[in-house]
TIVO-2410 file (N, C-alpha, C; in nm, 3 decimals):
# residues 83
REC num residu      c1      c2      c3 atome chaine
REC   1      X   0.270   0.332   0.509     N      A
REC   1      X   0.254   0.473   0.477    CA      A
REC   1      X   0.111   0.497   0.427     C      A
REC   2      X   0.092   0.588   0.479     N      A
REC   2      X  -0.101   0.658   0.451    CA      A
REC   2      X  -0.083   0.653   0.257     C      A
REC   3      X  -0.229   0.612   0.211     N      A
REC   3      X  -0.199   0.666   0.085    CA      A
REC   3      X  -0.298   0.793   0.026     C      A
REC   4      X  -0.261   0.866  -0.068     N      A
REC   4      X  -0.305   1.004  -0.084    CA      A
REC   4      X  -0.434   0.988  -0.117     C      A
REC   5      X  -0.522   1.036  -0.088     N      A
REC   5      X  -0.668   1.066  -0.173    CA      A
REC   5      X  -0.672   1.192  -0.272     C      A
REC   6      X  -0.707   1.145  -0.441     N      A
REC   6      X  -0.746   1.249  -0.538    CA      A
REC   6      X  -0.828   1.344  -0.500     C      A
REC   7      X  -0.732   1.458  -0.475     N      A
REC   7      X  -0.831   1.538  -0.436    CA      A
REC   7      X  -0.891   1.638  -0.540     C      A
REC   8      X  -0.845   1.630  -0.673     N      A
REC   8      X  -0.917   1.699  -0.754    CA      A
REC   8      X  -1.038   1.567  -0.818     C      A
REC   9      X  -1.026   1.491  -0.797     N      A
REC   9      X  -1.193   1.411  -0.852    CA      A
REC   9      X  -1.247   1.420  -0.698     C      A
REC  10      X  -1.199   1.426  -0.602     N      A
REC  10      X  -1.311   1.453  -0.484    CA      A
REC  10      X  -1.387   1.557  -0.523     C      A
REC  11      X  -1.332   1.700  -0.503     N      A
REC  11      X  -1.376   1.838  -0.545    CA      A
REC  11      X  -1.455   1.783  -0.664     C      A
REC  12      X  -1.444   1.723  -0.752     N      A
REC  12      X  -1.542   1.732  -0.880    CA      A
REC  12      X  -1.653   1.683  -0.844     C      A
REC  13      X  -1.657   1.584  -0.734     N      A
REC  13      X  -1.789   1.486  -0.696    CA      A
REC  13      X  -1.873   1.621  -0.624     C      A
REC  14      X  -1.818   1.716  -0.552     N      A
REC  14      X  -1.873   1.737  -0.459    CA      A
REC  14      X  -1.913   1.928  -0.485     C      A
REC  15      X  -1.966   1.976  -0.611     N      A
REC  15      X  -1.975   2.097  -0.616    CA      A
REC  15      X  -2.020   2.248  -0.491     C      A
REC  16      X  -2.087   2.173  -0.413     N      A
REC  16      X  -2.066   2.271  -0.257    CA      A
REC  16      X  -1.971   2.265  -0.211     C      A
REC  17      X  -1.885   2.218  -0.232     N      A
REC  17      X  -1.768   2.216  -0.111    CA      A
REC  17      X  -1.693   2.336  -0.094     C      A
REC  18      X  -1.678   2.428   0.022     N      A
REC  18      X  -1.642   2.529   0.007    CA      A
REC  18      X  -1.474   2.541   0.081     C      A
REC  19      X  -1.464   2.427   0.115     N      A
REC  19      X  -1.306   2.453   0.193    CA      A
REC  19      X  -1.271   2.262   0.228     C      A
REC  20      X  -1.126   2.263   0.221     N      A
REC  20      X  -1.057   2.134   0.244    CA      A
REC  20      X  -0.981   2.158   0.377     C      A
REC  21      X  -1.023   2.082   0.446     N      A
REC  21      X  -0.954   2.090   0.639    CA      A
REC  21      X  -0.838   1.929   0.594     C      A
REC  22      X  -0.719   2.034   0.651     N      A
REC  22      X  -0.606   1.920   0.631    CA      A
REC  22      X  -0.554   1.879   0.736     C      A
REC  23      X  -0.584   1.763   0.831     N      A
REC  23      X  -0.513   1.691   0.950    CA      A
REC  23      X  -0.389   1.710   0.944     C      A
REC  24      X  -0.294   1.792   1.009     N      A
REC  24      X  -0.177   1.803   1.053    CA      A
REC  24      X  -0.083   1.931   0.917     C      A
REC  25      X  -0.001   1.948   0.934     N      A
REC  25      X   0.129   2.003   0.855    CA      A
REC  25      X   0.141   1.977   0.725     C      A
REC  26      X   0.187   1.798   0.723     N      A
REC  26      X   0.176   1.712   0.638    CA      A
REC  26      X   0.105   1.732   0.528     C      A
REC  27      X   0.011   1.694   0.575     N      A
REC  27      X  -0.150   1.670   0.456    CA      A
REC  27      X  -0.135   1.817   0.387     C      A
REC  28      X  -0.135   1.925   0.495     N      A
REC  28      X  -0.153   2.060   0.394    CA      A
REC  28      X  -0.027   2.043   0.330     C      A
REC  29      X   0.040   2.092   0.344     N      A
REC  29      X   0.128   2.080   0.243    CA      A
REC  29      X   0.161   1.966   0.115     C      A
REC  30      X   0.107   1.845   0.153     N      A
REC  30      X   0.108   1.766   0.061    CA      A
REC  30      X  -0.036   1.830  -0.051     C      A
REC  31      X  -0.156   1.880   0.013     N      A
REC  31      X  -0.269   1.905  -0.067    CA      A
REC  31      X  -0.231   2.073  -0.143     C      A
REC  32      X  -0.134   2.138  -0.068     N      A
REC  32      X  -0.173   2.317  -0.109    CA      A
REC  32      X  -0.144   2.274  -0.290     C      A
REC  33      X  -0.173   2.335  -0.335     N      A
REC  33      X  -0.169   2.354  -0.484    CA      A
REC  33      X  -0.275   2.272  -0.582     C      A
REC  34      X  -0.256   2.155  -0.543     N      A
REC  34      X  -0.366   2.045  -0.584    CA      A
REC  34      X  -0.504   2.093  -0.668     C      A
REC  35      X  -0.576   2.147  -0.536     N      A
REC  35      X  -0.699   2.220  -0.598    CA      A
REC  35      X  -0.711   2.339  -0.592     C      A
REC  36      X  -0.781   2.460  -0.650     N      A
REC  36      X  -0.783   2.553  -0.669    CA      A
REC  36      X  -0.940   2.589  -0.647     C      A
REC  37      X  -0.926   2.728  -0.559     N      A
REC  37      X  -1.081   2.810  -0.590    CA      A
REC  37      X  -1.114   2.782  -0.445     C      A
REC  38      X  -1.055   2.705  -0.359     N      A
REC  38      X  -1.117   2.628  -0.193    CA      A
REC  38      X  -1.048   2.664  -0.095     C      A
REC  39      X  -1.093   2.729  -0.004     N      A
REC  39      X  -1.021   2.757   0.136    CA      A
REC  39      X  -0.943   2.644   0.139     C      A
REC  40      X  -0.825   2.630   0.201     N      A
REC  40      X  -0.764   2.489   0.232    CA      A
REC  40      X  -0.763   2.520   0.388     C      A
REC  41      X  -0.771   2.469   0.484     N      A
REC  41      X  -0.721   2.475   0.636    CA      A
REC  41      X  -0.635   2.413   0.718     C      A
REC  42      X  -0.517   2.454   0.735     N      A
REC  42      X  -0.398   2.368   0.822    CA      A
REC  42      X  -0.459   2.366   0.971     C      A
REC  43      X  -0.519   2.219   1.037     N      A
REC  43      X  -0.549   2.194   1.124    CA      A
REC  43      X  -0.442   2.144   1.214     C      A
REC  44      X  -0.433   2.152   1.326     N      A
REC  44      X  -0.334   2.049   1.457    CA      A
REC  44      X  -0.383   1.922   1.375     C      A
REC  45      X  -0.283   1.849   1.432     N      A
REC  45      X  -0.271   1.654   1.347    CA      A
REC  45      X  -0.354   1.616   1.507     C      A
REC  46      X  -0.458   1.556   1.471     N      A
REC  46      X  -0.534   1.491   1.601    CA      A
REC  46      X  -0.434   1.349   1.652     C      A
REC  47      X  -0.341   1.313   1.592     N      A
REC  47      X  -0.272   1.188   1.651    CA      A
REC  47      X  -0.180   1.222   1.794     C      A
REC  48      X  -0.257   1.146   1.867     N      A
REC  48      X  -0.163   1.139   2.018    CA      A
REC  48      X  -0.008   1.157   1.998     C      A
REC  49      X   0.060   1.144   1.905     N      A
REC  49      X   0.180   1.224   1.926    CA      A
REC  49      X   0.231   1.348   1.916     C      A
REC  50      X   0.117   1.424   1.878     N      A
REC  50      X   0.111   1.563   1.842    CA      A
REC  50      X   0.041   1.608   1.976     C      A
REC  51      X   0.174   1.658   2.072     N      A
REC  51      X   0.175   1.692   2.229    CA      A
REC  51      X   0.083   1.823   2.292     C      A
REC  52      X   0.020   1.890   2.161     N      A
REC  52      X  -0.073   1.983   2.203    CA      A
REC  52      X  -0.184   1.975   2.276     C      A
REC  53      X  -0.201   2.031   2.384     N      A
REC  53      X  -0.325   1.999   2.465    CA      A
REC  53      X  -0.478   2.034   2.396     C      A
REC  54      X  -0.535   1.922   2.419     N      A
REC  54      X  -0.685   1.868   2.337    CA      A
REC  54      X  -0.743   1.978   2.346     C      A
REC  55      X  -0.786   2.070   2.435     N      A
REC  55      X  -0.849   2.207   2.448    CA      A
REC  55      X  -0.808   2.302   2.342     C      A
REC  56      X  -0.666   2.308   2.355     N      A
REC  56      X  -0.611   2.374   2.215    CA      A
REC  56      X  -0.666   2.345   2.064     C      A
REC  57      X  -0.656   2.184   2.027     N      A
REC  57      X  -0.682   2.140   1.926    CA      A
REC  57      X  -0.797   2.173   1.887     C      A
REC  58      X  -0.901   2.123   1.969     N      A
REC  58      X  -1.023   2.123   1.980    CA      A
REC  58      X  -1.115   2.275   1.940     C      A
REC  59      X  -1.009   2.405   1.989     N      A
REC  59      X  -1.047   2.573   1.939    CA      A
REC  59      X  -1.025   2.527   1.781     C      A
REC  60      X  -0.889   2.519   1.778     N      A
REC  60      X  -0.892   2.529   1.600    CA      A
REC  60      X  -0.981   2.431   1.545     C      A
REC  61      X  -0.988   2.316   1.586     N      A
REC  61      X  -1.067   2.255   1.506    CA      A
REC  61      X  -1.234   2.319   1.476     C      A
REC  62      X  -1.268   2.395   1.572     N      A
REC  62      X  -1.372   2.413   1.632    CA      A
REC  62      X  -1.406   2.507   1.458     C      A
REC  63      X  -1.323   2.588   1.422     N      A
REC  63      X  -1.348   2.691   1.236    CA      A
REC  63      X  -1.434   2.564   1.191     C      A
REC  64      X  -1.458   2.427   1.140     N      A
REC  64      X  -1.543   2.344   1.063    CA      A
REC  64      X  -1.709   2.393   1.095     C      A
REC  65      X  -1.691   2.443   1.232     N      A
REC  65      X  -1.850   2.425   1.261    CA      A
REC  65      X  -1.875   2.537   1.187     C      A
REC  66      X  -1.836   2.643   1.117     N      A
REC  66      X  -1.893   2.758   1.072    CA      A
REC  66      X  -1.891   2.745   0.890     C      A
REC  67      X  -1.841   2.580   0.861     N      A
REC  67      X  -1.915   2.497   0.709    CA      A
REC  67      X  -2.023   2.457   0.715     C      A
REC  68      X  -2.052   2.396   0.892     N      A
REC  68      X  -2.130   2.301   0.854    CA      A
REC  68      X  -2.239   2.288   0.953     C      A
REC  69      X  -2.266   2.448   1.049     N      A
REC  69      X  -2.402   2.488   1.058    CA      A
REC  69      X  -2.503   2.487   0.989     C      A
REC  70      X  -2.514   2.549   0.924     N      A
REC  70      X  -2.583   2.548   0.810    CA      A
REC  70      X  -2.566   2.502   0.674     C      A
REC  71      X  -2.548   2.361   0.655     N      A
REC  71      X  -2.506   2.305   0.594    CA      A
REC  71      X  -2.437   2.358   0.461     C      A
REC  72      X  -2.340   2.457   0.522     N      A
REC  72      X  -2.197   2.506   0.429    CA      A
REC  72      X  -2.268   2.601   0.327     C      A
REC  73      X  -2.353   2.663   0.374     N      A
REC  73      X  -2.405   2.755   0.271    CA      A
REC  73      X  -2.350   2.933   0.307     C      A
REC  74      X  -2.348   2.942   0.452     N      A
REC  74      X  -2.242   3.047   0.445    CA      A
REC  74      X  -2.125   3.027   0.542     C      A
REC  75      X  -2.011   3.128   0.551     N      A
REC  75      X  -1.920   3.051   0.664    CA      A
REC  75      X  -1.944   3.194   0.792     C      A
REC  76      X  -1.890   3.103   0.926     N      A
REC  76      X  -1.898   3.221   1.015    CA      A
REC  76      X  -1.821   3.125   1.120     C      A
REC  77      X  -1.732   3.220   1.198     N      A
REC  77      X  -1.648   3.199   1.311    CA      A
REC  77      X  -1.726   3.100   1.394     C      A
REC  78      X  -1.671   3.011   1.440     N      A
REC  78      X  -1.723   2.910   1.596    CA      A
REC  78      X  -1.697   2.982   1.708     C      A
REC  79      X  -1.806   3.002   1.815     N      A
REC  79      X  -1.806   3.058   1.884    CA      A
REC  79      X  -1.763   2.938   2.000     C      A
REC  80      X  -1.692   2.955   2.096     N      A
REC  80      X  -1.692   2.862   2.222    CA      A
REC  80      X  -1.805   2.799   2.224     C      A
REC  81      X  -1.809   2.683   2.252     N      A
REC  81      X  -1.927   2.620   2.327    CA      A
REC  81      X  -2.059   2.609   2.229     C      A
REC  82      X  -2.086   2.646   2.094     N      A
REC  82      X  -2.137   2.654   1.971    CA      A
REC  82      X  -2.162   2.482   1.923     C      A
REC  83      X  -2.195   2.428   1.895     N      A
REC  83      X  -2.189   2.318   1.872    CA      A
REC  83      X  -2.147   2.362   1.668     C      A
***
């Protein structure tokens, strides 16, 4: 079984951090409450048993790039094809 990472001494290490992206269902819900003040984001679970087609995944996943354009100083939608 995976084991949990503290996520309130993460957040303390890391005072920019403006949002927590949670791999799958799971994780968010295991993290919602935890920390406070931070976007949290329920992402698709990237593990090959999670039958959603990669194109799919890959849109939602795609919200991170608008932390970490500009290295998370403001946020803004991912556009297709945006790196």
């Amino acid at each position: 079984m995976a084991e949990r990472t503290d996520l309130s001494w993460l957040v303390s290490q890391m005072p920019k951090l403006q949002a927590i992206a949670c791999n799958g269902k799971l994780a968010f819900r295991l993290a919602t409450g935890i920390v406070t003040g931070l976007e949290q984001l329920s992402l698709p679970s990237s593990s090959p048993a999670n039958t959603m087609p990669l194109a799919a995944k890959q849109a939602q996943w795609m919200v991170l790039a608008g932390y970490l354009a500009d290295g998370g100083r403001t946020k803004k939608k991912a556009r297709r094809g945006e790196p």
